[in-house]
N, C-alpha and C positions, 0 to 999 in steps of 0.2 A: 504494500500500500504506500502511496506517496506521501511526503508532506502537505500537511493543509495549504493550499493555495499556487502548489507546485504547477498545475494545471494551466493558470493564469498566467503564471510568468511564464514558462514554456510558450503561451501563444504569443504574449506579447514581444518575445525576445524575435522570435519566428516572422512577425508581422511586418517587418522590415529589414532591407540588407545593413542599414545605420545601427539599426539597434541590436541587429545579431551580430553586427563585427564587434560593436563595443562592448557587449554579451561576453561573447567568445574571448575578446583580447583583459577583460577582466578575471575569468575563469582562469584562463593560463598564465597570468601574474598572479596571482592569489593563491591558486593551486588549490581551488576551491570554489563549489557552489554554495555562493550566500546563500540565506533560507528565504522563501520566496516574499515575504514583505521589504525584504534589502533588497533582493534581486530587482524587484518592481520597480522599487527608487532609483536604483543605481540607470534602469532603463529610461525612464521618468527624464531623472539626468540628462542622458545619450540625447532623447527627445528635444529638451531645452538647447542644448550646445548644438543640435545639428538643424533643427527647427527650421531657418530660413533656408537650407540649402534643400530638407525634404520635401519632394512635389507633392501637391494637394493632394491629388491621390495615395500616395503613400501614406500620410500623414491620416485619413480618413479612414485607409485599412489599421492604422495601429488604434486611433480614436474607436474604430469599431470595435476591435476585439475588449477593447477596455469595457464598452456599452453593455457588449452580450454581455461579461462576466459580471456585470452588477446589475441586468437584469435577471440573469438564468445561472448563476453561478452559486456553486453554495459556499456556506459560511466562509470559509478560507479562502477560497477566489474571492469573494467579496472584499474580503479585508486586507487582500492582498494588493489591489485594483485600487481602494480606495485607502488604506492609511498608505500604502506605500507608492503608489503609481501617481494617483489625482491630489494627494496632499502635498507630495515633493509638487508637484507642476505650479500647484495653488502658490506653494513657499516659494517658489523662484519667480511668480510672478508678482508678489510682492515687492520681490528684492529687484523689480524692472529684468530681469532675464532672459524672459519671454514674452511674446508679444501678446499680451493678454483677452484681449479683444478681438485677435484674430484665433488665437486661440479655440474661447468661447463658441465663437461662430461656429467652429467645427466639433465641438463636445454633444455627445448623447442626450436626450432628455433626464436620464437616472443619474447620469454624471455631473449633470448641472446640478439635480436634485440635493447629490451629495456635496458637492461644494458650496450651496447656498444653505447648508443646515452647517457646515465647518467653518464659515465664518459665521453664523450664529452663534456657536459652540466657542468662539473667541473674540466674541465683540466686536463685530467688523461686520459693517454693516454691510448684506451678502450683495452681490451682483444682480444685475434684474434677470 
């Protein structure tokens, strides 16, 4: 049986050649697989730093896979998706990192969901 959430990361790494080289080139510096709410972030990350260079469609297939698993995912995909995936992107879009607005545009409805109740959850008044 896998890691809770192992599922989620596995797709998301998958969902992009950006995000499976930085995947892959973290794996064989580390000499290890994070556990899959790191893994998420560290993809999350990949996402942020490569952002303007991935085309729309790419970036739609990795925003997708994020969607399914917080709509149809169970518990560990979920939390894998959202404290580790959608919560780094939220934290970097704070810190101006990523372009936040265009972002959004591209995010799920359950993934908006969830970032419009995490900045609930910290005082920050959520995005419309």
């Amino acid at each position: 049986m896998s890691e809770p959430g192992a599922a989620a990361a596995e797709a998301l790494a998958a969902s992009s050649s950006a995000l499976a080289d930085e995947d892959r080139a973290y794996i064989e510096s580390e000499g290890w697989v994070p556990p899959p709410i790191v893994r998420a972030a560290i993809l999350a990350r990949a996402l942020v730093v490569h952002f303007a260079e991935i085309p729309a469609e790419e970036r739609g297939a990795i925003l997708s896979v994020a969607e399914r698993f917080m709509v149809t995912g169970d518990d560990g995909d979920k939390a894998a998706v959202a404290t580790g995936f959608l919560e780094a992107l939220a934290n970097a879009g704070d810190r101006s990192e990523i372009d936040m607005d265009r972002l959004w545009s591209e995010l799920g409805e359950e993934s908006k969901a969830y970032l419009r109740a995490w900045d609930e959850f910290n005082g920050i008044t959520p995005r419309p």
